[in-house]
N, C-alpha and C positions, 0 to 999 in steps of 0.2 A: 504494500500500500504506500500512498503518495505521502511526504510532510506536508505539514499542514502550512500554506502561507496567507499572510493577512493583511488587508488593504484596509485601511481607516482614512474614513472621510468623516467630514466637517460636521453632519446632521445626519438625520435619516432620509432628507426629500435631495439631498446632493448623493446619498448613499446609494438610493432606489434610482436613481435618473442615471449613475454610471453603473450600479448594475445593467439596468435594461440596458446601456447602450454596447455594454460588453456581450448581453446575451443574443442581441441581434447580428454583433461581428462571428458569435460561435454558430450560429443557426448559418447564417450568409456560408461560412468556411466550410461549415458539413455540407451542405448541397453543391455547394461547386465540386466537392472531392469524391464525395460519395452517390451526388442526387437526391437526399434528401438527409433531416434531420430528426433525431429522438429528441425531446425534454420531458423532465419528471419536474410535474408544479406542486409548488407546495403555499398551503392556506393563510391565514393569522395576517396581522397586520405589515408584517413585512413583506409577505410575497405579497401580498394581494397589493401593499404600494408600489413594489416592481411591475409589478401587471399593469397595474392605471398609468407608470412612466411610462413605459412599452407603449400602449395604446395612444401616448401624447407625441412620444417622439415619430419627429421628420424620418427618420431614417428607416422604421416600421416597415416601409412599403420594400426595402431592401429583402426583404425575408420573401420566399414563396410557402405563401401558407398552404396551400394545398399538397404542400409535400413536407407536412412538419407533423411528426407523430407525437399527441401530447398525453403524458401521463400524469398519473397521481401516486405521491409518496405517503400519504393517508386520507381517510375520506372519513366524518361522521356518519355511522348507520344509522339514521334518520328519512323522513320519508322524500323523495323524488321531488324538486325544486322547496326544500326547506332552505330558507336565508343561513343557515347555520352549513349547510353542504359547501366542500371547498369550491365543487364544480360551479354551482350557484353564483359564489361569489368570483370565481375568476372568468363568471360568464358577461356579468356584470363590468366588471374591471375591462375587461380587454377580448374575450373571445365573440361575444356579439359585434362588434366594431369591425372585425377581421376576417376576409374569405377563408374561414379552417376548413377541411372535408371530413364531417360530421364523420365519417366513416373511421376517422384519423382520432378523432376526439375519446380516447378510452375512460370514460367516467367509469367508477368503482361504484359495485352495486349499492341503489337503497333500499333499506329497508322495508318498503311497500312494493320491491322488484319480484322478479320469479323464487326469488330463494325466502321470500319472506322476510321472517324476522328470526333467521337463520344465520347468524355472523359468518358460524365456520365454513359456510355451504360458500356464502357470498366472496369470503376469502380465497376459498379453495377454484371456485369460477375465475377469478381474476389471475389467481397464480395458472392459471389454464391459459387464459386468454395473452399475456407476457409468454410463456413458455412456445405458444406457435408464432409470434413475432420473434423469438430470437433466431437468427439463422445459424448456420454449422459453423460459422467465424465465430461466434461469442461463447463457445464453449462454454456453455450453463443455459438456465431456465430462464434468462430471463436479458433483453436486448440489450446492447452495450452502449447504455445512452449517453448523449451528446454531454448533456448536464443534465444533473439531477441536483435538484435545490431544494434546502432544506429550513426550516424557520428552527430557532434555539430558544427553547421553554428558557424561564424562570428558573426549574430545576435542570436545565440541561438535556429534556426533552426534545427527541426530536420526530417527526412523524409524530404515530403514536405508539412511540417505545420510548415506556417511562422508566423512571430508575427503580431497580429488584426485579419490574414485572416480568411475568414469563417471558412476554416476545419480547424482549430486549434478548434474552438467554438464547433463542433460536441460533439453530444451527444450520438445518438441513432446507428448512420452509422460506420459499421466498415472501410469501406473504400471505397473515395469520388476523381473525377476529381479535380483539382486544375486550376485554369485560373489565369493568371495576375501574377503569381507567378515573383517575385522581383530578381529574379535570373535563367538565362537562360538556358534552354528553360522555355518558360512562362505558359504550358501547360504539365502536370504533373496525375501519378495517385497514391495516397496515404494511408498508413493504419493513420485511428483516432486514438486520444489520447484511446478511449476505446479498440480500439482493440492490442493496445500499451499496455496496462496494464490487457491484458489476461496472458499476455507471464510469466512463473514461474521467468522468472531471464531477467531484461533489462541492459544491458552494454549500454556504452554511450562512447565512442570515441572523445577524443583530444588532439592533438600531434601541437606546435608552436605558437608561440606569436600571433597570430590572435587569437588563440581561448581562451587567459587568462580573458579578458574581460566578453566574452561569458560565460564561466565555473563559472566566479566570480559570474554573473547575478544570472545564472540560480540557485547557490548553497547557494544562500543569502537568500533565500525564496522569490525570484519573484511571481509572477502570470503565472499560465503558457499562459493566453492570451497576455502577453508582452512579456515571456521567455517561449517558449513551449519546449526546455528542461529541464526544473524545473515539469513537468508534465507527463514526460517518467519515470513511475516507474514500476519496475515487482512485482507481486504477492510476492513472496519469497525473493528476492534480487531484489536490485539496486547498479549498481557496475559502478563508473566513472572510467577509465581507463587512464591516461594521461602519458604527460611526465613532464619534468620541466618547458618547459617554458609554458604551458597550466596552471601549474598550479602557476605559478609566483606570481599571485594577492590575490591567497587564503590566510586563516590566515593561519600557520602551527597548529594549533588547529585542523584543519579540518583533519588531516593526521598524523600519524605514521614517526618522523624523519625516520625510518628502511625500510618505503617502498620507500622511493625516492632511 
């Protein structure tokens, strides 16, 4: 797995605005080399302010959306357009504004879908559905995406793989129902740390004084069973993304005076 390196900017609306425009140079570079591009998106107020940057920025139109496969790193099991679904909210944000092919768009079942109110049924569908998109190059179950982005809890949280819980422990499952989950809703469906660390490039997302603690944890050499974003790495890169006050607690050893 990759070291983890980390860009600090000023705010969190200067943070989200050069994310987005990093994630459109990665999109552009996959389809010119490959034809097309993976992302795994992720919810909470950080992704979803990448997302509304995305959708503002000029440069947007650079991307062919109709060849961009997008995924999800967790989803609330909740019913089919509840405000509280990532899909909802990143439909909102940026995917209604944008020619996606619906077909391309992999939303993670809801709970009022065919599987019910079946987490593990609904999990098990999805790690189905990822395992026929990976080709014979990604050796594993699940596609070697472009980026996959990640938002960092309060506690270190990422997806919805909390600290001790089971799916954080996974080994073999790419992606597992969540019950009892510490932060609401309490029923959840999620990708494992393995199928986390298919992804060529993971970004990890935080922006505000809640998440300095967090950021400090997980970049001190935690455990990822105590700090399961210490355990979100990509293949080729690991890129923490912050602002200042996220990164408040760090040493300045950790960072580049010139990217704050």
């Amino acid at each position: 797995m990759s070291t983890p390196q980390l860009v600090v900017h000023h705010d969190k609306e200067l943070m989200a605005q050069a994310a987005a425009a990093r994630l459109i140079t990665k999109i552009v570079d996959a389809q010119a080399s490959r034809g097309q591009a993976s992302v795994v998106l992720t919810g909470g107020r950080n992704g979803n302010g990448l997302l509304a940057a995305l959708a503002a920025a000029p440069a947007r139109d650079a991307v062919d959306w109709a060849r961009l496969d997008l995924w999800w790193g967790d989803e609330r099991f909740v019913p089919e357009g509840d405000p509280e679904r990532n899909v909802t909210q990143a439909r909102e944000a940026l995917l209604d504004s944008v020619p996606v092919d619906p077909k391309r768009v992999h939303a993670m079942p809801a709970s009022d879908g065919p599987y019910g109110a079946d987490v593990e049924a609904a999990a098990a569908a999805y790690a189905e559905e990822l395992a026929r998109a990976a080709g014979p190059e990604n050796h594993g179950d699940v596609p070697a995406f472009d980026v996959l982005m990640l938002g960092v809890g309060p506690d270190t949280h990422v997806a919805s793989l909390f600290p001790e819980l089971p799916a954080v422990r996974e080994t073999e499952r790419t992606v597992v129902g969540v019950r009892g989950a510490p932060k609401p809703p309490p029923t959840r469906v999620t990708l494992t740390l393995p199928a986390i660390r298919a992804a060529r490039e993971v970004w990890l997302l935080a922006a505000g004084e809640d998440k300095a603690q967090a950021a400090a944890i997980a970049l001190s050499g935690a455990g990822e069973i105590q700090a399961p974003a210490a355990g979100a790495r990509g293949r080729s890169r690991t890129l923490w993304l912050l602002d200042t006050a996220a990164a408040s607690r760090l040493p300045r050893s950790l960072y580049p005076p010139a990217s704050a």
